[in-house]
C-alpha positions in Angstrom: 106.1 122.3 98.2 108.2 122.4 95.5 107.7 119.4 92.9 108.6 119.7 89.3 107.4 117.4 86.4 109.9 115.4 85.7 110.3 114.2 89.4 106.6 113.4 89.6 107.1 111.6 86.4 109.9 109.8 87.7 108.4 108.6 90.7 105.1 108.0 89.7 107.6 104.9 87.4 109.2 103.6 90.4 105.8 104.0 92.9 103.1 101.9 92.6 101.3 101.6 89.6 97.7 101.8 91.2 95.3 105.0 90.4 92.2 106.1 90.7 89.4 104.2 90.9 88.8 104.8 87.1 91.4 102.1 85.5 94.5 102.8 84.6 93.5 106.5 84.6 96.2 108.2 87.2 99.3 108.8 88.9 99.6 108.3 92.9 102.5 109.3 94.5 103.2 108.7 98.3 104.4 111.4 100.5 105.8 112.4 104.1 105.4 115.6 106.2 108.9 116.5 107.4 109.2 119.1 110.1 112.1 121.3 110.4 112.4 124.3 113.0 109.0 124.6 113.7 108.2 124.5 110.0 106.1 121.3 108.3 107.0 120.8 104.6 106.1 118.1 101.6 108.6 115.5 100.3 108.4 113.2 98.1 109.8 109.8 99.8 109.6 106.1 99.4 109.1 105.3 103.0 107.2 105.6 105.3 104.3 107.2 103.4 102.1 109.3 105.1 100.2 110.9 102.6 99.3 110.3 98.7 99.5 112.5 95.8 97.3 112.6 93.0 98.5 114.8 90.1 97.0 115.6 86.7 96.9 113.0 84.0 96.3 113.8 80.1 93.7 111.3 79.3 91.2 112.8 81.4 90.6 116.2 82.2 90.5 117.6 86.0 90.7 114.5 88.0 92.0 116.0 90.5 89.5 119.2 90.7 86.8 116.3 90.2 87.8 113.9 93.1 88.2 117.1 95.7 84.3 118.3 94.5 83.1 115.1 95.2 84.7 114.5 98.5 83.9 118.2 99.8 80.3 116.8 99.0 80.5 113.8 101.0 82.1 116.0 103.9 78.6 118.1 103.4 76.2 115.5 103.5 77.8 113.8 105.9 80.0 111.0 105.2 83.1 110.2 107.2 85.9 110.8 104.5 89.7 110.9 104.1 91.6 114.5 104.7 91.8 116.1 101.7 92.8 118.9 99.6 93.5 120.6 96.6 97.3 121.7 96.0 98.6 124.3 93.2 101.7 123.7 91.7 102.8 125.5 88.9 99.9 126.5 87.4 98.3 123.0 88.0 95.9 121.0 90.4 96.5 118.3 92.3 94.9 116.1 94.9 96.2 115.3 98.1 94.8 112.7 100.9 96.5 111.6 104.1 96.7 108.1 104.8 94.6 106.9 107.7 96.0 103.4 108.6 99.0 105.9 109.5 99.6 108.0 112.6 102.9 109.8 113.0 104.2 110.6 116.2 107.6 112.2 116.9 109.8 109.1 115.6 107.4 106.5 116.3 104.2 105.5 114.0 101.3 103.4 114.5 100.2 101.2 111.8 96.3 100.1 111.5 95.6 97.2 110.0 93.1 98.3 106.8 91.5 95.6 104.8 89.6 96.1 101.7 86.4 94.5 100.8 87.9 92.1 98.1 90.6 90.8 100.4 87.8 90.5 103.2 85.7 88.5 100.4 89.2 86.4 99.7 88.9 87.7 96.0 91.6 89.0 93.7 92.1 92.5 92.5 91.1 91.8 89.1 87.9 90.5 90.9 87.1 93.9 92.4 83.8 94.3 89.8 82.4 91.0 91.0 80.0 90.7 93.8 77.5 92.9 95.0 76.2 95.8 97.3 74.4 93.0 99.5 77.2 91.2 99.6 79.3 94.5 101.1 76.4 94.4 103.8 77.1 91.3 104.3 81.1 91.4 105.0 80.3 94.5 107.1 77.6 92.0 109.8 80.6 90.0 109.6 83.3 92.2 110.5 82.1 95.3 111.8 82.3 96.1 115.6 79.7 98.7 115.2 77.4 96.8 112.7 74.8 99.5 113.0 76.6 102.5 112.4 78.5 101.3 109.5 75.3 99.7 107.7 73.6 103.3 108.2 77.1 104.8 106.7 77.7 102.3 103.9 74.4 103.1 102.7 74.3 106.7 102.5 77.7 106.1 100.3 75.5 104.3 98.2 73.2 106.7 97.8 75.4 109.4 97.3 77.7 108.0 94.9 74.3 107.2 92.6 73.5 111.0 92.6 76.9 112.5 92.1 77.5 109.4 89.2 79.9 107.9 91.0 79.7 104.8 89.0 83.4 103.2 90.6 82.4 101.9 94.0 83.6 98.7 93.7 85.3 96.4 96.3 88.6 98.2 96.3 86.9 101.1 97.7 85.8 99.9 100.8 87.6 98.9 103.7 87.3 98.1 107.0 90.3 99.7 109.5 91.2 98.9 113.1 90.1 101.4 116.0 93.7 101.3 117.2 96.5 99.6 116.9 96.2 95.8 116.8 93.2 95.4 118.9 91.5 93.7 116.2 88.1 95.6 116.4 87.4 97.1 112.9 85.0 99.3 112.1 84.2 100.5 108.3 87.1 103.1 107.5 86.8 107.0 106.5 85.5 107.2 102.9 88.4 107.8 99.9 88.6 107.7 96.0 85.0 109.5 95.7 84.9 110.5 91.7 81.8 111.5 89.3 82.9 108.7 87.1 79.6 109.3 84.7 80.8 112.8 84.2 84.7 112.2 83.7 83.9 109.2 81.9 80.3 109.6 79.8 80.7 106.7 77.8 80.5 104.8 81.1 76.0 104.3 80.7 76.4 102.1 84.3 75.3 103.8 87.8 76.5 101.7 90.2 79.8 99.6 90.2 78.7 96.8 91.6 74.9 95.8 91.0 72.0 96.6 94.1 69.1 94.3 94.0 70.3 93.3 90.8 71.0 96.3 88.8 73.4 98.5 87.9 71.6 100.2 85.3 68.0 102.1 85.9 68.2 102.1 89.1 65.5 103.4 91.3 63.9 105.0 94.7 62.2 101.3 95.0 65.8 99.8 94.8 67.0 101.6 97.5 64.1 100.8 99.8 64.5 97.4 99.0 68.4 97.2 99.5 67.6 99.1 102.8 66.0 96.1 104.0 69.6 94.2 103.8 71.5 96.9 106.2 68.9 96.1 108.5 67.2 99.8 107.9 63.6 100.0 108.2 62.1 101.4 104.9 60.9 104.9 107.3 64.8 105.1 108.6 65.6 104.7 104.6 62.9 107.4 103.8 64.3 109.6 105.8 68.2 109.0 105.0 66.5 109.9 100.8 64.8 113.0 101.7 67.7 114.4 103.4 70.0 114.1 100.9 67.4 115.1 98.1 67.0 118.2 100.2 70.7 119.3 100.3 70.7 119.3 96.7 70.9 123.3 96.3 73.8 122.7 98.8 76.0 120.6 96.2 75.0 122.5 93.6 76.6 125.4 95.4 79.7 123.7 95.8 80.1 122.6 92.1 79.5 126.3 91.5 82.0 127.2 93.7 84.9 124.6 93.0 87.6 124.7 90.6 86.4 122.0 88.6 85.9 123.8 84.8 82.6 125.4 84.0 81.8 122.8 81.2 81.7 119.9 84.1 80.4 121.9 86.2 76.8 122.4 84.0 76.9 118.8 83.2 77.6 117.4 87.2 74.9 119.7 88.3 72.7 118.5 85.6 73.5 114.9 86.5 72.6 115.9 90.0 69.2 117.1 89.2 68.1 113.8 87.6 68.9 111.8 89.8 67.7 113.6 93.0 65.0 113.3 90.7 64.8 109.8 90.1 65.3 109.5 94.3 62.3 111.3 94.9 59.9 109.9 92.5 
């Protein structure tokens, strides 16, 4: 995949303006695997996009070496994410996802209708802060074609994003996304744009996006027993969901460790880690 600079500059002007979940923080640029001969390569198109890429930004440092930790977290505690991966290009990082309300096949593709939480709530984008995590329970009773299974999924994210500081969970990043093509059952969609926000962004004191039986700040094990109650989990089902992830702590910690995100973020993720697992089992 060959993609200098200043076309990744260029495009990034004449794409879409949205970024990560942190504002006005990065580049996404859309892309589309070609295959030719046998062989699948990169390019950078307008249309159709089946795949987004997120390349380094100066104002923060290792986005996306941050968002591909986070994700390959969720992957090991379970969550249902996005494809993902990290791409070199020279000398740098970047983050690549493939779309999932797209699926390419030979010269056709099918299209899945994805909604976001704040269009499902009828709010603006600018609106995406407002709201709460019991009200994302409730658009998911609404929606949802497999109301338990999504309420279980929805709130390990919550969970998780509290102990890795994700702190950016608001209604842009959650959607609901068809089973197939225009059949109208939805079902909560893959989890994307994962980020340890508190760690990228220390400044930011919050840690949770949106507040959780009215907090966003000093939150607590009792708040997420409590919140359990609106997914319809039963405070032993929410026990149990706790423990687990508590207990694959030494398992994140490996991956940090292990990623490419630098050493300095590294010590202060995995000490973020700590206190809240912490906080989650006290």
């Amino acid at each position: 995949m060959e993609i200098d600079e200043n076309s990744l500059n260029q495009l990034a002007l004449e794409s879409t303006t949205k970024g990560y979940t942190v504002p006005g923080v990065q580049k996404k640029l859309s892309l589309h695997l070609f295959s030719e001969s046998g062989h699948s390569r990169l390019t950078l198109v307008n249309y159709p996009t089946g795949y987004i890429l997120k390349p380094q930004v100066t104002e923060f440092e290792a986005l996306p070496e941050a968002e591909q930790l986070v994700m390959s977290m969720a992957d090991a505690v379970g969550i249902f994410t996005v494809p993902h991966a990290l791409m070199e290009q020279n000398g740098q990082f970047a983050y690549i996802t493939k779309r999932v309300d797209r699926k390419f096949e030979k010269d056709t593709i099918k299209m899945y209708a994805m909604e976001d939480f704040c269009q499902l709530d009828l709010r603006l984008t600018q609106d995406k802060y407002r709201g709460s995590y019991e009200r994302c329970a409730k658009i998911i009773k609404k929606y949802s074609s497999r109301k338990g299974l999504d309420m279980t999924e929805f709130y390990l994210r919550i969970l998780f994003s509290f102990v890795v500081g994700n702190s950016d969970m608001h209604l842009k990043n959650f959607s609901l996304i068809e089973t197939d093509e225009g059949n109208g059952e939805y079902v909560l969609s893959p989890a994307y744009d994962l980020l340890p926000v508190n760690i990228i962004m220390p400044e930011d004191k919050e840690q949770l996006a949106l507040p959780m039986n009215g907090k966003k700040m000093n939150v607590r094990r009792k708040d997420f027993l409590i919140f359990a109650q609106t997914c319809g989990l039963s405070k032993i089902a929410a026990e149990k969901m706790i423990k687990r992830l508590v207990s694959q702590k030494v398992k994140l910690i490996k991956l940090c460790r292990q990623s490419r995100l630098p050493e300095h973020l590294q010590e202060n993720l995995i000490q973020l880690i700590e206190k809240r697992t912490e906080i989650l089992e006290a």
